[in-house]
C-alpha positions in Angstrom: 94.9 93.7 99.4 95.3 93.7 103.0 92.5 91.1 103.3 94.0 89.1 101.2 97.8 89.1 103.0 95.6 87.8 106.1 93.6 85.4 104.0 97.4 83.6 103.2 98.4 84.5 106.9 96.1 82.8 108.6 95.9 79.6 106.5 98.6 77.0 107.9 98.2 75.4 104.2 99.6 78.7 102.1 103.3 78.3 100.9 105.4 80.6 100.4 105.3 80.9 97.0 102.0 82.3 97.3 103.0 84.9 99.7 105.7 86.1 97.0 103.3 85.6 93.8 100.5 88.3 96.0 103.1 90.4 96.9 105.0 91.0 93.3 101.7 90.8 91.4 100.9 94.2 93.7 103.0 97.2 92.8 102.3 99.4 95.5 102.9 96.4 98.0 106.2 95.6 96.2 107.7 99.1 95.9 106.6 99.6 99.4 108.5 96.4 100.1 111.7 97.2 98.4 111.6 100.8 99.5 112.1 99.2 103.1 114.6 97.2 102.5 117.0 99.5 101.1 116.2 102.0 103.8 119.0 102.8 106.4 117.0 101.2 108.8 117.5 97.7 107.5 121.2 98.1 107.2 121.8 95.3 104.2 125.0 95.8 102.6 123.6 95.2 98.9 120.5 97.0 97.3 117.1 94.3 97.1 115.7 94.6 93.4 113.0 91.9 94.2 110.7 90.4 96.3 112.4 87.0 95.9 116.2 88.5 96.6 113.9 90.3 99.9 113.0 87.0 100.9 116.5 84.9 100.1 118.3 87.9 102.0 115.7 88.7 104.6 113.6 85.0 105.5 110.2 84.6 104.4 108.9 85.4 108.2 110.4 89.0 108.2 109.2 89.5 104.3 105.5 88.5 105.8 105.9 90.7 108.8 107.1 93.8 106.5 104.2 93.3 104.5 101.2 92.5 106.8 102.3 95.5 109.0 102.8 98.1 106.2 99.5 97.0 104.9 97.3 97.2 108.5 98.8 100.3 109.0 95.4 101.9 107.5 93.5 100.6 110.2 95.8 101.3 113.2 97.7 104.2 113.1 94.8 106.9 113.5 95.0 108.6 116.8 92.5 107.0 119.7 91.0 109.5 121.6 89.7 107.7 124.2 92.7 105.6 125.2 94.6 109.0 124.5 97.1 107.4 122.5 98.3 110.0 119.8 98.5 109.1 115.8 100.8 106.2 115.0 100.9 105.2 118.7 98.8 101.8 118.4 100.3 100.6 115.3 104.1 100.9 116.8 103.2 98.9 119.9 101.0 96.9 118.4 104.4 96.1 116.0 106.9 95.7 118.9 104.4 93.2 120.5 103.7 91.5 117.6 107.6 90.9 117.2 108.1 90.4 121.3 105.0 87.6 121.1 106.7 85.8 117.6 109.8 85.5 119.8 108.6 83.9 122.8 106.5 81.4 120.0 109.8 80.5 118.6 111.9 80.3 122.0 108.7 77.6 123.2 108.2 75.9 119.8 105.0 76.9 119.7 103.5 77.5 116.3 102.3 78.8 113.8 104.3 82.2 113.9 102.2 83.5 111.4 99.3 82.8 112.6 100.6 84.2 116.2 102.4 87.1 114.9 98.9 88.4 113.0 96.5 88.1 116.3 99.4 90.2 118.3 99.4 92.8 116.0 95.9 92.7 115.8 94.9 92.2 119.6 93.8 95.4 120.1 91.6 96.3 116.7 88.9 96.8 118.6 90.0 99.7 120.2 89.9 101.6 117.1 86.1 100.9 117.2 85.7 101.3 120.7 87.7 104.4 121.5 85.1 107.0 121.1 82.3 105.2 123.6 85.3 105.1 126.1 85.9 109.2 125.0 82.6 109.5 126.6 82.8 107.0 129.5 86.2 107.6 130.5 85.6 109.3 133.7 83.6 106.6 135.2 85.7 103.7 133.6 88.7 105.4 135.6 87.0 105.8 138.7 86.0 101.7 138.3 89.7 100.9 137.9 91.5 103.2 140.7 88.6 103.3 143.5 86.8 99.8 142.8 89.1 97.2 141.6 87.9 96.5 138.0 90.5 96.1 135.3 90.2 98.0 132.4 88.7 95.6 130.3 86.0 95.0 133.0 85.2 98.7 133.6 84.9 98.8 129.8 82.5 96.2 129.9 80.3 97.5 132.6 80.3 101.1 131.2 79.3 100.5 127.8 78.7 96.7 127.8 81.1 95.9 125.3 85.2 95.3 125.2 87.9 96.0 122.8 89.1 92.5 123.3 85.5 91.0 122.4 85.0 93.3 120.1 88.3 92.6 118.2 87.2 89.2 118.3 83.9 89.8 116.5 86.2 92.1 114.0 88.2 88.8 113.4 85.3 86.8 113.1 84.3 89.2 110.6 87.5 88.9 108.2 87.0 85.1 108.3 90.5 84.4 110.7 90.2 80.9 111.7 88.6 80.1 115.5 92.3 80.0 117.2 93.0 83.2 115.9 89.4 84.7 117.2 89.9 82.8 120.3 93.7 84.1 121.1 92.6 87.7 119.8 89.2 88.1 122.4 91.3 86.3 125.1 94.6 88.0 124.7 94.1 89.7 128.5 94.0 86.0 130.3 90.6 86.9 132.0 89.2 83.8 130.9 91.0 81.3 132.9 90.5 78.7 130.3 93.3 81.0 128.1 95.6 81.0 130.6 96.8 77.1 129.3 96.6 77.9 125.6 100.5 78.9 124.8 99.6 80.5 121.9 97.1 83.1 124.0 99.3 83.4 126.8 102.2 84.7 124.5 99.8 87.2 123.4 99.2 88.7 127.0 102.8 88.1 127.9 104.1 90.5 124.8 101.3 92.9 125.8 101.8 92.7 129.5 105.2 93.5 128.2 105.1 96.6 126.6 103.0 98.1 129.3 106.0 97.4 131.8 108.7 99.6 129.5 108.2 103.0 130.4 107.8 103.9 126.6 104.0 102.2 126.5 101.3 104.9 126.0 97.3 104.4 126.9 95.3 105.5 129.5 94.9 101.5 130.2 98.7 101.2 130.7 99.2 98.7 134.0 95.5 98.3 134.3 95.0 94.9 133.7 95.8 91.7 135.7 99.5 90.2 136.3 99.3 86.6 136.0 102.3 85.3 137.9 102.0 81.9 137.0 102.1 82.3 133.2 105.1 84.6 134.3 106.6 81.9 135.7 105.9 79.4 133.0 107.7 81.8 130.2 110.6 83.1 132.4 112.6 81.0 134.6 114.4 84.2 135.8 113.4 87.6 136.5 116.6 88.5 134.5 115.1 86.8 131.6 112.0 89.0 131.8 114.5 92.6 132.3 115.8 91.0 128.9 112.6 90.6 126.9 111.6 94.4 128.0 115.2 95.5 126.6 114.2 93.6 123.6 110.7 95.1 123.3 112.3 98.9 123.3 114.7 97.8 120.3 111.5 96.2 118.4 109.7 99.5 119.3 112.5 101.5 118.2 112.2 99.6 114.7 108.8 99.9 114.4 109.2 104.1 115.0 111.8 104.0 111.7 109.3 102.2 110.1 106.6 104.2 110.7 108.3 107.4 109.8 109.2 105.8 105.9 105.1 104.8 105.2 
């Protein structure tokens, strides 16, 4: 079922109504839904009964987002050893920066949200591949990053000749996501310099760069990658905007802890 939320995701042509006709034809997906929405966390004043009050109440985006990260949750929330980030750990930050990246689309017009929110939350999929080949590398991946320079992604890539971002991108090649979405997903760290002028990519690395800033971010690879200052610049005017986003990152991350504890 999963597939097929990111099959309607990542096609700019799917309507709404097809979200809702998946989503109510699936009980689990529906109860899971619904079970959400009339949690405490979600606040709403009046109980949801169905997918169709969810979405007149809630906005189809937020429906889509409940749904495609309830059903992902199977492939992120396992603990990754070799990034030492403990169970549920990637899915909640991969959450939060899904939700920071959707919001700095919307604030730049830059679309499609679904198609951005979806490659946010699944930017770093190929770490749950990769994590035990860095297990067994990590010493020497370390040593590359503090002593020599490398970022994280490069030591990774000279240690065991593959990395999570190219490896996520193979994974999305894989479930048939269309080429943007491979593209902003295997160039979400901005080392290709060619990424660094696709908006869509660069809000990607902005919302990840993002979360590793808030003192909350776990990983081994936390600050070990690249700062960009000019697609900084081109997002934030101020550095007061950027203090801003961060505050809003804990709150989404705060969210996505409530959610994670009613799965």
């Amino acid at each position: 079922m999963a597939h097929k939320v990111l099959s309607l995701a990542t096609n700019a042509d799917s309507s709404i109504s097809e979200m809702i006709d998946l989503v109510q034809h699936d009980p689990a997906i529906t109860a899971n839904l619904l079970r959400i929405c009339n949690s405490a966390h979600m606040g709403l004043a009046v109980k949801i009964d169905s997918v169709q009050q969810a979405v007149a109440m809630l906005g189809m985006q937020q429906v889509f987002e409940l749904v495609l990260s309830q059903n992902l949750a199977v492939h992120l929330t396992k603990a990754q050893e070799g990034y030492q980030m403990e169970k549920g750990d990637l899915w909640k930050q991969s959450v939060a920066a899904a939700m920071v990246a959707r919001l700095l689309a919307e604030r730049r017009d830059i679309y499609p949200l679904q198609a951005i929110y979806t490659a946010a939350l699944l930017k770093d999929i190929g770490k749950v591949v990769l994590h035990e080949f860095v297990a067994h590398s990590l010493e020497k991946i370390q040593e590359m990053v503090t002593f020599k320079g490398f970022s994280f992604i490069e030591a990774e890539q000279a240690c065991i000749g593959m990395n999570h971002a190219t490896l996520g991108g193979i994974v999305a090649k894989e479930w048939n996501f269309s080429p943007h979405m491979v593209y902003m997903i295997e160039n979400h760290h901005l080392d290709n310099p060619e990424a660094r002028n696709d908006p869509a990519t660069s809000t990607l690395y902005l919302a990840d760069m993002v979360a590793m800033m808030v003192g909350t971010c776990t990983g081994i690879d936390r600050l070990a990658y690249p700062t960009y200052e000019e697609t900084f610049d081109d997002f934030f005017l101020t550095k007061d905007e950027l203090k801003a986003l961060m505050l809003t990152y804990t709150g989404f991350l705060k969210g996505a802890q409530n959610l994670f504890s009613l799965r």
